[in-house]
N, CA, C and O atoms as CSV, one atom per row, in Angstrom:
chain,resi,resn,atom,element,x,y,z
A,1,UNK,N,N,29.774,154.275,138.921
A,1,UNK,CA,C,30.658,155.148,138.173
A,1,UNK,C,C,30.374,154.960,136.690
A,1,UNK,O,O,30.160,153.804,136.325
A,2,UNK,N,N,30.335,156.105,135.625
A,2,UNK,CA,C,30.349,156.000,134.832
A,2,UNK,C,C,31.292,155.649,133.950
A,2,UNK,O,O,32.447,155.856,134.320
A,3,UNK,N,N,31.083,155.015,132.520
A,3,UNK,CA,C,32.136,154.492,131.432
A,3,UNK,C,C,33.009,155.920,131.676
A,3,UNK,O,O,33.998,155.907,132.409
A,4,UNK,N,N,32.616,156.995,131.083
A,4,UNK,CA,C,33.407,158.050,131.155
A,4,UNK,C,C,34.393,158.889,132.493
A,4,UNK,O,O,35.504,159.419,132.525
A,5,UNK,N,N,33.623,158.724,133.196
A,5,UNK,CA,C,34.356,158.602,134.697
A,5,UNK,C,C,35.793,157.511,134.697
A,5,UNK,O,O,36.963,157.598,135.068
A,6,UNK,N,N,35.013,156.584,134.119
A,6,UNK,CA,C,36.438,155.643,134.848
A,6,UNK,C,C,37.010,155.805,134.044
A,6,UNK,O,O,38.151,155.911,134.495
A,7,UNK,N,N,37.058,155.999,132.282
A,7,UNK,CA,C,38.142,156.017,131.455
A,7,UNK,C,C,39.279,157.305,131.724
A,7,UNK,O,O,40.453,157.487,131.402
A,8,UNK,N,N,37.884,158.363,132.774
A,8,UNK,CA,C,38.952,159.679,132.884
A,8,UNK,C,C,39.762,159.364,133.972
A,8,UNK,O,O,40.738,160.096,134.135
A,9,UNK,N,N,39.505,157.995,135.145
A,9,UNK,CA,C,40.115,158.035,136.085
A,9,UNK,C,C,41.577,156.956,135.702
A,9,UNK,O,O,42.715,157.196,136.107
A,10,UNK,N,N,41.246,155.945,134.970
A,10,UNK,CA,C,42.160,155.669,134.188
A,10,UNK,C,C,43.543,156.467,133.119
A,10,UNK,O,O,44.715,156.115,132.982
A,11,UNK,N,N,42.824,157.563,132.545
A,11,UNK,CA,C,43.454,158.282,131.923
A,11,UNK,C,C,44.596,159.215,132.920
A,11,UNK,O,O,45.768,159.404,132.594
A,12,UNK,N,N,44.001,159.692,134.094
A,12,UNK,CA,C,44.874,160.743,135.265
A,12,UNK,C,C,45.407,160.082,135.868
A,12,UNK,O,O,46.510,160.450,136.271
A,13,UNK,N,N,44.882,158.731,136.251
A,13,UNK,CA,C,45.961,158.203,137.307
A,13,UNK,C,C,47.556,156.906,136.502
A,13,UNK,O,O,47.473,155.768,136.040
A,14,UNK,N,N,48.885,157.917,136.704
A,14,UNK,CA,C,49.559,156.647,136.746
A,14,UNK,C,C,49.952,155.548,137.019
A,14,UNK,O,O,49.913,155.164,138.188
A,15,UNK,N,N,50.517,154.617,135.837
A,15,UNK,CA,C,50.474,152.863,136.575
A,15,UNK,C,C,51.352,153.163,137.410
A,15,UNK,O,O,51.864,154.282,137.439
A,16,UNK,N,N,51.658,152.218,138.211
A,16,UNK,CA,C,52.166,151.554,139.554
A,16,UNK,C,C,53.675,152.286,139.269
A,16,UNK,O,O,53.649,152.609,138.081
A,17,UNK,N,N,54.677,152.589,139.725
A,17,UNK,CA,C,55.851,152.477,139.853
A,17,UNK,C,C,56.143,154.260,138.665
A,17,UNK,O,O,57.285,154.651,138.426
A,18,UNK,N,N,55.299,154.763,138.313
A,18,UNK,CA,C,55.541,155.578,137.677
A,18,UNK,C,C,55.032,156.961,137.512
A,18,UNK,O,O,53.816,157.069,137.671
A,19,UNK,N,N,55.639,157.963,137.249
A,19,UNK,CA,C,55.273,159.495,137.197
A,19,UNK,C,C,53.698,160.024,136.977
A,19,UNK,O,O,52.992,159.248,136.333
A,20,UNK,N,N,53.347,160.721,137.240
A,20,UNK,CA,C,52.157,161.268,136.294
A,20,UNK,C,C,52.543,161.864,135.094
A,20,UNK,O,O,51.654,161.941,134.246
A,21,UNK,N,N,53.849,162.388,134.753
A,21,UNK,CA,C,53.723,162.897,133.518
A,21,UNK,C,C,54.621,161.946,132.804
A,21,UNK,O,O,55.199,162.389,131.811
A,22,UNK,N,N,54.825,160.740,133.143
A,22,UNK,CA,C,55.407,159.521,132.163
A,22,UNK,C,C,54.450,158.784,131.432
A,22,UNK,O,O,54.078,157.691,131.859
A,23,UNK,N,N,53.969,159.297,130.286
A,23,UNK,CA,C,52.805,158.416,129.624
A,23,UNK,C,C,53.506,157.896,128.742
A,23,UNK,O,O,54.356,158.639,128.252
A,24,UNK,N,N,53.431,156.593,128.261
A,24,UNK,CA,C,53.903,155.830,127.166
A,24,UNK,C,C,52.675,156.512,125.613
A,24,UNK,O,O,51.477,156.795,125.601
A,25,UNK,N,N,53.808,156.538,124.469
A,25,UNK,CA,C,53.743,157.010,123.550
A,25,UNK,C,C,51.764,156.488,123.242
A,25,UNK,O,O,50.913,157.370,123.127
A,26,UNK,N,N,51.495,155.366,123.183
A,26,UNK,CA,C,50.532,154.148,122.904
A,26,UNK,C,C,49.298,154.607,124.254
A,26,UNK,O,O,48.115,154.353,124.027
A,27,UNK,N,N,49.620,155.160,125.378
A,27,UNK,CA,C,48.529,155.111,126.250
A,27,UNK,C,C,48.459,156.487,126.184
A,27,UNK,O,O,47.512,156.745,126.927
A,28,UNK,N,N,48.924,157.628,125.707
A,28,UNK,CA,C,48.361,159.319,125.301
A,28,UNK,C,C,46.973,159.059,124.763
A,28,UNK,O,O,46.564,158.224,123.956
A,29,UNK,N,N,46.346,160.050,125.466
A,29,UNK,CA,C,44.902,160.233,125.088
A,29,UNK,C,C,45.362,161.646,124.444
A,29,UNK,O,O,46.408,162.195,124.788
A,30,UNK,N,N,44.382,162.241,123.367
A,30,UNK,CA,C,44.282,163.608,123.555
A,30,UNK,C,C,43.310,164.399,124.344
A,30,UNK,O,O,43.429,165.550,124.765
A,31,UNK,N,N,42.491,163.706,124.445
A,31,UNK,CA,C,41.380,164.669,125.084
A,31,UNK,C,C,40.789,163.633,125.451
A,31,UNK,O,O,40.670,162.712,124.644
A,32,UNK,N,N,40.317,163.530,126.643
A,32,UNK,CA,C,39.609,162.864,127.683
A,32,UNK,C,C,37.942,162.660,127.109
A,32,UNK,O,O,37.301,161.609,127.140
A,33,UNK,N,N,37.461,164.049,126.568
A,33,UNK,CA,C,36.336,164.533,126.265
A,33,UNK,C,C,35.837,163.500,124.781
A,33,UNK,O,O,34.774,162.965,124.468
A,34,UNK,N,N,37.111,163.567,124.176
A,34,UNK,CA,C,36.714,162.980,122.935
A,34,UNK,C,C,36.994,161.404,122.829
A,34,UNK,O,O,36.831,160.898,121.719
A,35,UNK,N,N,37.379,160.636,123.829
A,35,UNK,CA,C,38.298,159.643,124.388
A,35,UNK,C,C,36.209,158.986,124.397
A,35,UNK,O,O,35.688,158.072,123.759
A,36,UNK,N,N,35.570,160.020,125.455
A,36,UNK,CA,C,34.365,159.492,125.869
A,36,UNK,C,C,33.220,159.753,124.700
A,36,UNK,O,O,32.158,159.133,124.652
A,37,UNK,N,N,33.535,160.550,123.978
A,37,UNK,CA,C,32.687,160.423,122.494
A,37,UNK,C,C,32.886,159.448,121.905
A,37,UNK,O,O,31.982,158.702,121.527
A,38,UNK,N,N,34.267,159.226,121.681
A,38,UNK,CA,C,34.347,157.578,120.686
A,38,UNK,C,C,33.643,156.547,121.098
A,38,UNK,O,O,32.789,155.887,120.506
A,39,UNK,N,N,34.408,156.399,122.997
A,39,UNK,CA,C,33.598,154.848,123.187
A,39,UNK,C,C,32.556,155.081,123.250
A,39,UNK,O,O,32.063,153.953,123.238
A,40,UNK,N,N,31.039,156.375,123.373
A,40,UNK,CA,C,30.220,156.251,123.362
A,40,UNK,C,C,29.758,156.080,122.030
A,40,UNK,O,O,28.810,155.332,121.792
A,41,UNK,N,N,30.357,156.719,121.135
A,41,UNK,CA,C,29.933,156.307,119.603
A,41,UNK,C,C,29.713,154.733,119.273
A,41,UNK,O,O,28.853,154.189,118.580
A,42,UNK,N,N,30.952,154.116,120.122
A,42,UNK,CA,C,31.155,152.504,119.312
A,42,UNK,C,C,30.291,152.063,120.677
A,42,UNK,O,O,29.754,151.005,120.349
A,43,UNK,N,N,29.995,152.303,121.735
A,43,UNK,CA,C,28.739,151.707,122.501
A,43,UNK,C,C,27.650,151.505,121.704
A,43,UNK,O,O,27.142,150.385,121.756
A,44,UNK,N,N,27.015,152.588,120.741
A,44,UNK,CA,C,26.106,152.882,120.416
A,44,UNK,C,C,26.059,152.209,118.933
A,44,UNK,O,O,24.962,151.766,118.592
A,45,UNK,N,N,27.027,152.102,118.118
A,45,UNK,CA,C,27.310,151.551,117.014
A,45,UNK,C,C,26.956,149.636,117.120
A,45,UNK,O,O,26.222,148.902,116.458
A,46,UNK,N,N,27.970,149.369,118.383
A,46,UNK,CA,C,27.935,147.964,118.709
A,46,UNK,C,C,26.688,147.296,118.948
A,46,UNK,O,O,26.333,146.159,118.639
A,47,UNK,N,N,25.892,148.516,119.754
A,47,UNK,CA,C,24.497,148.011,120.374
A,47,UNK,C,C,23.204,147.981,118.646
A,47,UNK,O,O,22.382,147.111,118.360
A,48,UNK,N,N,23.515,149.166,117.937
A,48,UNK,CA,C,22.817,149.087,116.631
A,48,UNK,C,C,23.384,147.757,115.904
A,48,UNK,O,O,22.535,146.901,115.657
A,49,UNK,N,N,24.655,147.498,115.552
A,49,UNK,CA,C,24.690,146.296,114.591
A,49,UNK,C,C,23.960,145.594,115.613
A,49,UNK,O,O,22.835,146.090,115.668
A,50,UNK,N,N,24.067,144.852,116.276
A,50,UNK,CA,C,23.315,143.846,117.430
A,50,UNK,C,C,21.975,143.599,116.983
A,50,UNK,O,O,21.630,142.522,116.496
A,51,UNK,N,N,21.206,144.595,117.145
A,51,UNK,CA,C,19.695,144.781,116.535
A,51,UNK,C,C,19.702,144.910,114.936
A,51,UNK,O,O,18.761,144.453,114.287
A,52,UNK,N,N,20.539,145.399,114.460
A,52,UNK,CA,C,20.533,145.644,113.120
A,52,UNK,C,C,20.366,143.983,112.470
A,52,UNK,O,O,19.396,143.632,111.799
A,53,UNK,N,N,21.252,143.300,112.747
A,53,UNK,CA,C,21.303,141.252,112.202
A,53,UNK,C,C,19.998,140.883,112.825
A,53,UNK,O,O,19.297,140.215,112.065
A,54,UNK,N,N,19.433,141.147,114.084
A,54,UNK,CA,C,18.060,140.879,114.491
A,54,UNK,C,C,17.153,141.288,113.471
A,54,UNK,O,O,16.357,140.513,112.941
A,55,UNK,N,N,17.267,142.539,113.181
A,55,UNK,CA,C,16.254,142.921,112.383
A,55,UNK,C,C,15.732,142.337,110.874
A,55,UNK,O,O,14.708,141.824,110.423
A,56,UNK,N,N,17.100,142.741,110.364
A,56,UNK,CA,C,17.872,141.779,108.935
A,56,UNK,C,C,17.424,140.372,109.255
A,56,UNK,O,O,16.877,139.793,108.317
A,57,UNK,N,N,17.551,139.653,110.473
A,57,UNK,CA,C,16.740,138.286,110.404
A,57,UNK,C,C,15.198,138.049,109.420
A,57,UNK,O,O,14.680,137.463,108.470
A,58,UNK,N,N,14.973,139.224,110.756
A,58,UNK,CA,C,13.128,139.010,110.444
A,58,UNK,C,C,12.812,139.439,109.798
A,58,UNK,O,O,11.751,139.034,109.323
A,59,UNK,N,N,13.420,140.557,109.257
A,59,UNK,CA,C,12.802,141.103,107.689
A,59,UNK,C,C,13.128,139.731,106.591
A,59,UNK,O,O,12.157,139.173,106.080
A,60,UNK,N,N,14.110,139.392,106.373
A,60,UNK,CA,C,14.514,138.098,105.816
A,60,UNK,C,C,13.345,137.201,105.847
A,60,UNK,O,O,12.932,136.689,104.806
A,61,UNK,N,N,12.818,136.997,106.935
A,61,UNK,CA,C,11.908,135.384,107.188
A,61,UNK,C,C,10.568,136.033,106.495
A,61,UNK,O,O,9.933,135.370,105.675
A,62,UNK,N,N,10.193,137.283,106.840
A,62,UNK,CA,C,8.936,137.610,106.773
A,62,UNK,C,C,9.028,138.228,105.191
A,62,UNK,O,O,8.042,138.847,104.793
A,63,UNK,N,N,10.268,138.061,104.220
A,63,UNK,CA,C,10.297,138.500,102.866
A,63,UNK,C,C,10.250,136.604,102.255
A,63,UNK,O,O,9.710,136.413,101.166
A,64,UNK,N,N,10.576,135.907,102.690
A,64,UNK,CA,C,10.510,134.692,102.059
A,64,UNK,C,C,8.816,133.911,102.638
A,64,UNK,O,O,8.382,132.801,102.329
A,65,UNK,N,N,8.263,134.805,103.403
A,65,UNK,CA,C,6.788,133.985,103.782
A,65,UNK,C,C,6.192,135.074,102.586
A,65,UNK,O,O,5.249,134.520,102.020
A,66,UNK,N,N,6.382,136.111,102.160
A,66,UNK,CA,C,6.022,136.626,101.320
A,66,UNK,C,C,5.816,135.531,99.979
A,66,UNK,O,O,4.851,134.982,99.449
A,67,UNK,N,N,7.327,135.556,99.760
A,67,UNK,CA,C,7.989,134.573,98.410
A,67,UNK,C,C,6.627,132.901,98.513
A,67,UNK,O,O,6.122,132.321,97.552
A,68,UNK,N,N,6.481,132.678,99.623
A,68,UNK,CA,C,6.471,131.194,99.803
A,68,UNK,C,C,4.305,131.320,99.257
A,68,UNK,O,O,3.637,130.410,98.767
A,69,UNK,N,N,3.825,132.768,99.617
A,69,UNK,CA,C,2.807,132.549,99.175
A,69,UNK,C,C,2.484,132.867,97.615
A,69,UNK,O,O,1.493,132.539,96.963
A,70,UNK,N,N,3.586,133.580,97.236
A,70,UNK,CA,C,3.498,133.510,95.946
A,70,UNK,C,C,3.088,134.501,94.945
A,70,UNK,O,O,2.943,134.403,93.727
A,71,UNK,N,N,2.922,135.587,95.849
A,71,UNK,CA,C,2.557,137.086,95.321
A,71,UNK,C,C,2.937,137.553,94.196
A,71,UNK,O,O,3.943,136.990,93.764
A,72,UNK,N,N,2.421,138.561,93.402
A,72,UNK,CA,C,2.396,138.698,91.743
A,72,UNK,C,C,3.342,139.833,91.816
A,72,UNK,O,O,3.113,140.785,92.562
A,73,UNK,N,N,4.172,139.784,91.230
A,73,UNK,CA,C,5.428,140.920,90.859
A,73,UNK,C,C,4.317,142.187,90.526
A,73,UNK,O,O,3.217,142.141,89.974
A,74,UNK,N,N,5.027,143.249,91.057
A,74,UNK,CA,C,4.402,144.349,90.445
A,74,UNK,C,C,3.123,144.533,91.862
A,74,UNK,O,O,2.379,145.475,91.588
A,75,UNK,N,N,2.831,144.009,92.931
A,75,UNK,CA,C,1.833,143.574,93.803
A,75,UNK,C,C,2.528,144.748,94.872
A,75,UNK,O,O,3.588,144.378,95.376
A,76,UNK,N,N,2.145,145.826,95.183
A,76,UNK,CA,C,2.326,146.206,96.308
A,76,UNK,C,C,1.242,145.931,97.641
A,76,UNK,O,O,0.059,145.866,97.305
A,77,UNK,N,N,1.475,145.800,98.809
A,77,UNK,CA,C,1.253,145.305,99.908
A,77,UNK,C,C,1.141,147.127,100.852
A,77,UNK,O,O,2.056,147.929,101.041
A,78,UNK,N,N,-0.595,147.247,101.318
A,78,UNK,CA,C,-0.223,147.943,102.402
A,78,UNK,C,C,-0.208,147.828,104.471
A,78,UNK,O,O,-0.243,146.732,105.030
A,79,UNK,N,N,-0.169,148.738,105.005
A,79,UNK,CA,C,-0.648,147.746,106.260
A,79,UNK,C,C,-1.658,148.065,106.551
A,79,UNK,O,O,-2.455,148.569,105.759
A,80,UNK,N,N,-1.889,147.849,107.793
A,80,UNK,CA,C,-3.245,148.199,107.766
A,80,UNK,C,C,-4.132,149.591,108.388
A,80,UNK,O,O,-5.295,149.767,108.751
A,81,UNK,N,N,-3.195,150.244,108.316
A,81,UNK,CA,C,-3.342,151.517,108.534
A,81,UNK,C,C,-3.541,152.683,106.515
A,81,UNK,O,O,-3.996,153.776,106.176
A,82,UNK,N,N,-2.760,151.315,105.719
A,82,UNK,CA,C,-2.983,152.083,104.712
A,82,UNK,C,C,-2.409,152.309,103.579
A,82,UNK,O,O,-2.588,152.326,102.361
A,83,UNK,N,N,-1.159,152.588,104.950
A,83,UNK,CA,C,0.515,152.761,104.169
A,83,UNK,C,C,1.211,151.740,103.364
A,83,UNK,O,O,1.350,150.540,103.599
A,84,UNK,N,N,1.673,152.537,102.246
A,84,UNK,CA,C,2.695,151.467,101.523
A,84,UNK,C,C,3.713,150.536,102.139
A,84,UNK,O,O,4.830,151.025,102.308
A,85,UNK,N,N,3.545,149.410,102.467
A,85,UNK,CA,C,4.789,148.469,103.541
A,85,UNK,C,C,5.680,147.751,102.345
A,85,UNK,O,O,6.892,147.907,102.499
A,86,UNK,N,N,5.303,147.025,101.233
A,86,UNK,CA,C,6.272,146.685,100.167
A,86,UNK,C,C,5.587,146.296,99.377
A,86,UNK,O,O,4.404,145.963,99.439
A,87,UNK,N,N,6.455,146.313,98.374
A,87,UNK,CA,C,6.242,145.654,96.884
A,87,UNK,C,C,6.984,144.738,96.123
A,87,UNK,O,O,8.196,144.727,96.338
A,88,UNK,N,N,6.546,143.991,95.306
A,88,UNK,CA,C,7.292,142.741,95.168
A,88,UNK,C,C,7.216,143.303,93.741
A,88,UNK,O,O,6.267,143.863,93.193
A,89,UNK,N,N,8.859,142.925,93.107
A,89,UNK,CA,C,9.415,143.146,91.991
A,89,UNK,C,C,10.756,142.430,91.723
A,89,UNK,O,O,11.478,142.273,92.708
A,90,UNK,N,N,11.175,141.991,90.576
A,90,UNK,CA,C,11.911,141.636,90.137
A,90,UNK,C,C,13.319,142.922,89.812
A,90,UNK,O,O,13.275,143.931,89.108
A,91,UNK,N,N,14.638,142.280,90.763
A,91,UNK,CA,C,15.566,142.928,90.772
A,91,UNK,C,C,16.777,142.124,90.774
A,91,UNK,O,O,16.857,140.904,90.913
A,92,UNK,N,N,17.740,142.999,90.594
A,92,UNK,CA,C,19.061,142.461,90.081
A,92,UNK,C,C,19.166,142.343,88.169
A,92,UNK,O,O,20.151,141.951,87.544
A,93,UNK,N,N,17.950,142.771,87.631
A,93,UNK,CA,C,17.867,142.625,86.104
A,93,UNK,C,C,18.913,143.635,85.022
A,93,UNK,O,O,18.712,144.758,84.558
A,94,UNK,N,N,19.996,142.756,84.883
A,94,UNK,CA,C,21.442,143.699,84.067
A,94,UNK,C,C,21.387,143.266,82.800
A,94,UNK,O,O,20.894,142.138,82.763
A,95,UNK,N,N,21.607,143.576,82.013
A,95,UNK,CA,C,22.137,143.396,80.339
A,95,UNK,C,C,23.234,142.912,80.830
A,95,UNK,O,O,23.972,143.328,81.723
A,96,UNK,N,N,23.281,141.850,80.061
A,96,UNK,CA,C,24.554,140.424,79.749
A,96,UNK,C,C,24.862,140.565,78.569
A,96,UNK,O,O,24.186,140.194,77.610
A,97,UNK,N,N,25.998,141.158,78.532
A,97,UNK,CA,C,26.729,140.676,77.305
A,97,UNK,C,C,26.957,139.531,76.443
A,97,UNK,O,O,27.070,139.510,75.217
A,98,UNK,N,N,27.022,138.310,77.522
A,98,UNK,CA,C,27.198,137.090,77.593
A,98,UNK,C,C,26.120,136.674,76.633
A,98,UNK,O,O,26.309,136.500,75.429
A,99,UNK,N,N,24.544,136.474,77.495
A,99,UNK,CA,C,23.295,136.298,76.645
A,99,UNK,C,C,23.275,137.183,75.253
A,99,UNK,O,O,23.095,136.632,74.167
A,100,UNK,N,N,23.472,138.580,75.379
A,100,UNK,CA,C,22.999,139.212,74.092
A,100,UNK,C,C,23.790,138.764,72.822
A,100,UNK,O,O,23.450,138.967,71.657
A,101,UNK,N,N,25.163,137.969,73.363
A,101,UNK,CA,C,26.154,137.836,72.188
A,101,UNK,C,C,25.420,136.416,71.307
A,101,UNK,O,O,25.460,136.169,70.102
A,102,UNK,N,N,24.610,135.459,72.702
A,102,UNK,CA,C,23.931,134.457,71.887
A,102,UNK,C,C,22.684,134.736,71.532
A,102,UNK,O,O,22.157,133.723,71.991
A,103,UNK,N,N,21.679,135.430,70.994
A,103,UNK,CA,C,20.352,136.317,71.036
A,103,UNK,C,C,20.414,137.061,69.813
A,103,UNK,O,O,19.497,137.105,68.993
A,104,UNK,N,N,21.454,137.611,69.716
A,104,UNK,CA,C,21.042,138.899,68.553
A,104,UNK,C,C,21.849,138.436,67.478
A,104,UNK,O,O,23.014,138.067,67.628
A,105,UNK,N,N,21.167,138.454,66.264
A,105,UNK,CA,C,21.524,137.999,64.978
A,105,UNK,C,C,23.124,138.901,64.651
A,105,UNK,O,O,23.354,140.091,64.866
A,106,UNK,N,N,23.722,138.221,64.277
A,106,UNK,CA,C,25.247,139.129,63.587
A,106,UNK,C,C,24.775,140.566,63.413
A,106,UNK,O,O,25.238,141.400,64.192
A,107,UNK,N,N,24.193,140.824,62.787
A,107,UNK,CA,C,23.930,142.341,62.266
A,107,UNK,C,C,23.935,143.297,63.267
A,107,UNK,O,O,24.724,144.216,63.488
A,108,UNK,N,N,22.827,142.900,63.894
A,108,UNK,CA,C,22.657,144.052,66.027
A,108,UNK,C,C,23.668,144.162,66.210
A,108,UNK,O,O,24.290,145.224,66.154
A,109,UNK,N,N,24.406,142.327,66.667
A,109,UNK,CA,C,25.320,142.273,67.530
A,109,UNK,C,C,26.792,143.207,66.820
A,109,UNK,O,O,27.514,143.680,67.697
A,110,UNK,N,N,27.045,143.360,66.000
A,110,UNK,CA,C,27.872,144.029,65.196
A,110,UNK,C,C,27.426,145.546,65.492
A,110,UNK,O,O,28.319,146.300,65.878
A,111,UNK,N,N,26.102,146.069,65.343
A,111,UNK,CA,C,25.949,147.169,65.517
A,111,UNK,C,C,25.831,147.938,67.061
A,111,UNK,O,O,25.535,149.097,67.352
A,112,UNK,N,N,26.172,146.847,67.842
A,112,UNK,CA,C,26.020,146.787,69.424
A,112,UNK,C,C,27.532,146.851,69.714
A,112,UNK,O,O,27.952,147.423,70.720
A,113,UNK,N,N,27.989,146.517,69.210
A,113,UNK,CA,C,29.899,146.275,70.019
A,113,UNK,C,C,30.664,146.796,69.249
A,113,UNK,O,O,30.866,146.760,68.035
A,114,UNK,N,N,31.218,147.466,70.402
A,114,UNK,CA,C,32.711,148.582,70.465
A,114,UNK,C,C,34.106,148.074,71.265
A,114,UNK,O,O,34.207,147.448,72.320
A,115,UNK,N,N,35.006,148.519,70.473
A,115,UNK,CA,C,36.207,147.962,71.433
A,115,UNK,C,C,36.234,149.215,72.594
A,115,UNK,O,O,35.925,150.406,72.624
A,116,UNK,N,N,36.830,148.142,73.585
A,116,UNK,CA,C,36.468,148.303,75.349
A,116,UNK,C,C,38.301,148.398,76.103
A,116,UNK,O,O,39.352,148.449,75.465
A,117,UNK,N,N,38.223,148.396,76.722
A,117,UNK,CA,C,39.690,148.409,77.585
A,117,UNK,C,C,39.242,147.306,78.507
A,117,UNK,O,O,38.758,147.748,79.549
A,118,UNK,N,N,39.268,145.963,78.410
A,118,UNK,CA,C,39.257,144.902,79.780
A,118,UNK,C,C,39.970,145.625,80.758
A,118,UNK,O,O,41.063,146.136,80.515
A,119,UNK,N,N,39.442,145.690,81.784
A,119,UNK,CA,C,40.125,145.146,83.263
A,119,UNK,C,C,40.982,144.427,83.850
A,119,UNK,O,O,41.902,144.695,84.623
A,120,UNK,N,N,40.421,143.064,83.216
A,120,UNK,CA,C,41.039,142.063,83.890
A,120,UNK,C,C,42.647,141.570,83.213
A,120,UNK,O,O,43.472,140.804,83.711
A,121,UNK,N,N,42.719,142.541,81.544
A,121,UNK,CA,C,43.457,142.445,80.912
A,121,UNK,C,C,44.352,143.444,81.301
A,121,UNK,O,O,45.525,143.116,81.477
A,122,UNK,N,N,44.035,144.525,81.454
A,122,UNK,CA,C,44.867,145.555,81.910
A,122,UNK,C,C,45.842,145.264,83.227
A,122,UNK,O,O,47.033,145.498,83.428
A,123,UNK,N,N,44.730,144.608,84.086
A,123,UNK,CA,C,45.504,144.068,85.655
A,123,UNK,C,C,46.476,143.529,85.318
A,123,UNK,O,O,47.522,144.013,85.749
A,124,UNK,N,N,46.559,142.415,84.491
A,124,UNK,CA,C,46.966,141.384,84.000
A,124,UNK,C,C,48.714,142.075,83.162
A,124,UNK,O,O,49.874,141.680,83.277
A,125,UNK,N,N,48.177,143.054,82.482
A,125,UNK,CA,C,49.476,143.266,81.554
A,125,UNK,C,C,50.188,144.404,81.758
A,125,UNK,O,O,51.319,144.552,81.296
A,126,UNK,N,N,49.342,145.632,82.739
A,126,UNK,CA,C,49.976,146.868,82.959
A,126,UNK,C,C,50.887,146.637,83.885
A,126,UNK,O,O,51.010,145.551,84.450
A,127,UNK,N,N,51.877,148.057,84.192
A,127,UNK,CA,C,52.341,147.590,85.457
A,127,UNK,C,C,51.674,148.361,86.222
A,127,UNK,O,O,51.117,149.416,85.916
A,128,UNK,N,N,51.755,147.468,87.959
A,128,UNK,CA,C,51.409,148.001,88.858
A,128,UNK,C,C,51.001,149.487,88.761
A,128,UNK,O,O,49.842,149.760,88.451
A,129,UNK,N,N,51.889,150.446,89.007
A,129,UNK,CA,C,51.805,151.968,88.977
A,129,UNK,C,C,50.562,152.191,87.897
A,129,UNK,O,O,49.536,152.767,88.259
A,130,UNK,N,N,50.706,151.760,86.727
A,130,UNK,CA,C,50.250,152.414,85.519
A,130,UNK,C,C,48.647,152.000,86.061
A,130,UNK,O,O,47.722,152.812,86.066
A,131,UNK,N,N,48.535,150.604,86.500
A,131,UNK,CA,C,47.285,150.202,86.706
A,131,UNK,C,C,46.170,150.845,87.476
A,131,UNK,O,O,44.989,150.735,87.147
A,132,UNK,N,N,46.697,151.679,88.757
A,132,UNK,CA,C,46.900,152.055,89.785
A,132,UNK,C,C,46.126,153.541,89.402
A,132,UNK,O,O,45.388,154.312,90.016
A,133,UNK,N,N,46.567,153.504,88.393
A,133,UNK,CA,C,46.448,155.573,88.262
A,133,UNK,C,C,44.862,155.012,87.242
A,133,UNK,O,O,43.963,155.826,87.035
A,134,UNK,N,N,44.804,154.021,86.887
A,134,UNK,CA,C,43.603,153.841,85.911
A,134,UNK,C,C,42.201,153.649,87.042
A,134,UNK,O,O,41.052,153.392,86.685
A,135,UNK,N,N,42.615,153.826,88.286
A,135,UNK,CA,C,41.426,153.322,89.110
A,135,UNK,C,C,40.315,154.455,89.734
A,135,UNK,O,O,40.578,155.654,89.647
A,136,UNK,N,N,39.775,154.253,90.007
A,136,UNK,CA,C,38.879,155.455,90.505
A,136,UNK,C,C,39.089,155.298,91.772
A,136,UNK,O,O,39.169,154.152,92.214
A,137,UNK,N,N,39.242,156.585,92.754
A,137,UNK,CA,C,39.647,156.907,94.345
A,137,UNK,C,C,38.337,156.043,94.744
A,137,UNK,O,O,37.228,155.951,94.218
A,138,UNK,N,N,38.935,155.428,95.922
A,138,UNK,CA,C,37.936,154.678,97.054
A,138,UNK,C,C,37.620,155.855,97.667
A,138,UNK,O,O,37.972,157.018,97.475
A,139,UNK,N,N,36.531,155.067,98.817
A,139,UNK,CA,C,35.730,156.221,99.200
A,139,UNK,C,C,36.052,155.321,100.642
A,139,UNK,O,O,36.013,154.112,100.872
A,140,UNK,N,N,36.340,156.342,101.368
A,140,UNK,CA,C,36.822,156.065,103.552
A,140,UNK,C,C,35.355,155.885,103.965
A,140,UNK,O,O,34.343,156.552,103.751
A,141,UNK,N,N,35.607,154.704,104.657
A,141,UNK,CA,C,34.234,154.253,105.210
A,141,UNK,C,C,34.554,153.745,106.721
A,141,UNK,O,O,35.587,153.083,106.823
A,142,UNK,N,N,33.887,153.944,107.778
A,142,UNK,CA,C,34.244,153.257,109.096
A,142,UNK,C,C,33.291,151.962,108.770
A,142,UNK,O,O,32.167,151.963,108.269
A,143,UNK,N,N,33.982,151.006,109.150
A,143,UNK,CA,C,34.062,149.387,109.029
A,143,UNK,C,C,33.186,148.449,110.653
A,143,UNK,O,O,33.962,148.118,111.549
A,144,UNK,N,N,31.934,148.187,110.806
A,144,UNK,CA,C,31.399,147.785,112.122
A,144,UNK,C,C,32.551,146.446,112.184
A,144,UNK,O,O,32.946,145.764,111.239
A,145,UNK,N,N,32.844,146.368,113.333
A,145,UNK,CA,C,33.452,144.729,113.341
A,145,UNK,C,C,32.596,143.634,114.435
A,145,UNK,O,O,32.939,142.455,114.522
């Protein structure tokens, strides 16, 4: 029997001692049809993260045997068919405020900085509500667990 079979045979047949048309608020399906899209979605979701951390492993091991031989930034790598497979570069590189404030002579640094609205000051001193309306809308994301 199939997942979908039995969830529909689950879904039509009532528990023990009770009606067919007594469904508790919590066990209403709406649609049987879409009942078997979800769990096939999160079948299919569950089975990708699974392989997905497998994968993420070995890409991991086989990016630090990269690292460990020591390859020249800027070095792209093809396979052997031809194709571009990767390139090694330096990332995560941000302007620090922090560093530039010790780096640049008074004069730059003066001609570099503007008053700002902190964050952490605002959290800190607004109220709630006011803080609240200063934020930019999140964005709805389904969450793997």
């Amino acid at each position: 029997m199939k997942l979908s079979e039995a969830l529909a045979a689950m879904n039509s047949d009532p528990k023990p001692g009770r009606a067919a048309d007594e469904v508790a608020p919590d066990e209403a399906k709406s649609n049987p049809e879409e009942v078997d899209d979800l769990t096939a979605i999160a079948d299919e979701l569950a089975r990708l993260a699974g392989r997905r951390k497998e994968i993420d492993e070995r890409v991991n091991e086989l990016k630090a045997k990269v690292a460990d031989l020591g390859v020249e930034v800027g070095t792209t790598v093809n396979t052997s068919t031809g194709d571009p497979a990767f390139a090694v570069r330096v990332t995560g590189r941000r302007f620090d405020p922090v560093i530039a404030a010790q780096v640049l002579p008074d004069a730059l640094r003066e001609m570099v900085t503007i008053p700002i609205i902190d964050p952490k000051v605002a959290k800190a001193k607004l109220p709630p509500e006011m803080y609240s309306q200063c934020m930019t809308p999140g964005k709805e994301s389904v969450v793997l667990k």
